[in-house]
N, C-alpha and C positions, 0 to 999 in steps of 0.2 A: 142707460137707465139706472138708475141709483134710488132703491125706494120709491115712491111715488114723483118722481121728478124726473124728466126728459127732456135730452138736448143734442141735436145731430150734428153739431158744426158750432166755431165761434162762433157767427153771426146768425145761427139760428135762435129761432126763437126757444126759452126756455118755458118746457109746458109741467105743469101742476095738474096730477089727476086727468090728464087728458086736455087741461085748459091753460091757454096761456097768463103768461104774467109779463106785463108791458114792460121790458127794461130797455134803457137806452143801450147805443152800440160800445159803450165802456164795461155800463155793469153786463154786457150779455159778455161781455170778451173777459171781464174779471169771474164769472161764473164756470164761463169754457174752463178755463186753466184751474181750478178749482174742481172742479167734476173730472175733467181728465188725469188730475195728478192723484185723487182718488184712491186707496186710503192716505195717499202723504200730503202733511204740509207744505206749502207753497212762500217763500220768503217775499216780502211786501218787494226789496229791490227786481225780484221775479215777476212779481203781477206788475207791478208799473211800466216793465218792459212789456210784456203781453199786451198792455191797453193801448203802450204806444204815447206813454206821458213820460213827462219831462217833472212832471210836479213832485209837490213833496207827501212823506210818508202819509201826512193827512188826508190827499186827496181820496188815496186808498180807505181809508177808516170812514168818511163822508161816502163813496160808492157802498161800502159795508150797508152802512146804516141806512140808506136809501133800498137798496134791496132788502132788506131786511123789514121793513117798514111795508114794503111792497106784497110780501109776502104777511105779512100778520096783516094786512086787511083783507088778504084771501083766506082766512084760516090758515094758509100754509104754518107747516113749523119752520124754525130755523136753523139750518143744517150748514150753515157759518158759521166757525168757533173760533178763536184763539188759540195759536199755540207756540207753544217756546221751543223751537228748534234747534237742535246742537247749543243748548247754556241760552244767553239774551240773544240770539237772533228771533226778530219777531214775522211769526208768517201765520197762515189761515190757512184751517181745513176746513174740507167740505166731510160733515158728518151727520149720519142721519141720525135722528132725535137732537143733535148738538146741546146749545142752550150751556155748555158747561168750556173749560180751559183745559185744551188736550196736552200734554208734557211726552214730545218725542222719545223713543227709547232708542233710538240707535247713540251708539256711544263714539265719543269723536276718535278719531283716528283711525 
């Protein structure tokens, strides 16, 4: 549980406030890995292995905004961000209140 949001397993369902919110079996597997990696960034070539796609970076940023979407017609907020990982590797946290571009602090090496 992460704020008002709950989720038991990948392919559980992800509930809001006690309720759920209908996501397909990709976006519920890109949320898993997101919620589980929790406070860290997750690198998009990371989620697209977790969902079991072969697609490109876009596919990822289309699932984003589809949940995302899902959740602003529930009032939910969006606790999906952006963020620049170790320099331009680009990957997603899952952060509560979000809405902003999170910039990892761990330093490389």
């Amino acid at each position: 549980m992460i704020d008002d949001f709950y989720m038991a397993a990948p392919l559980a369902q992800l509930r809001w406030k006690g309720g759920p919110v209908p996501l397909t079996g990709s976006e519920s597997q890109l949320v898993w890995a997101l919620m589980k990696a929790y406070p860290n960034p997750v690198k998009i070539e990371v989620i697209l292995d977790r969902i079991g796609s072969d697609s490109t970076y876009n596919a990822v940023q289309v699932f984003i905004h589809r949940i995302r979407k899902k959740l602003k017609a529930m009032g939910a907020p969006n606790p999906i961000v952006s963020a620049r990982h170790q320099g331009s590797n680009r990957a997603y946290v899952w952060k509560p209140g979000g809405d902003h571009v999170v910039r990892s602090t761990k330093k490389k090496g």
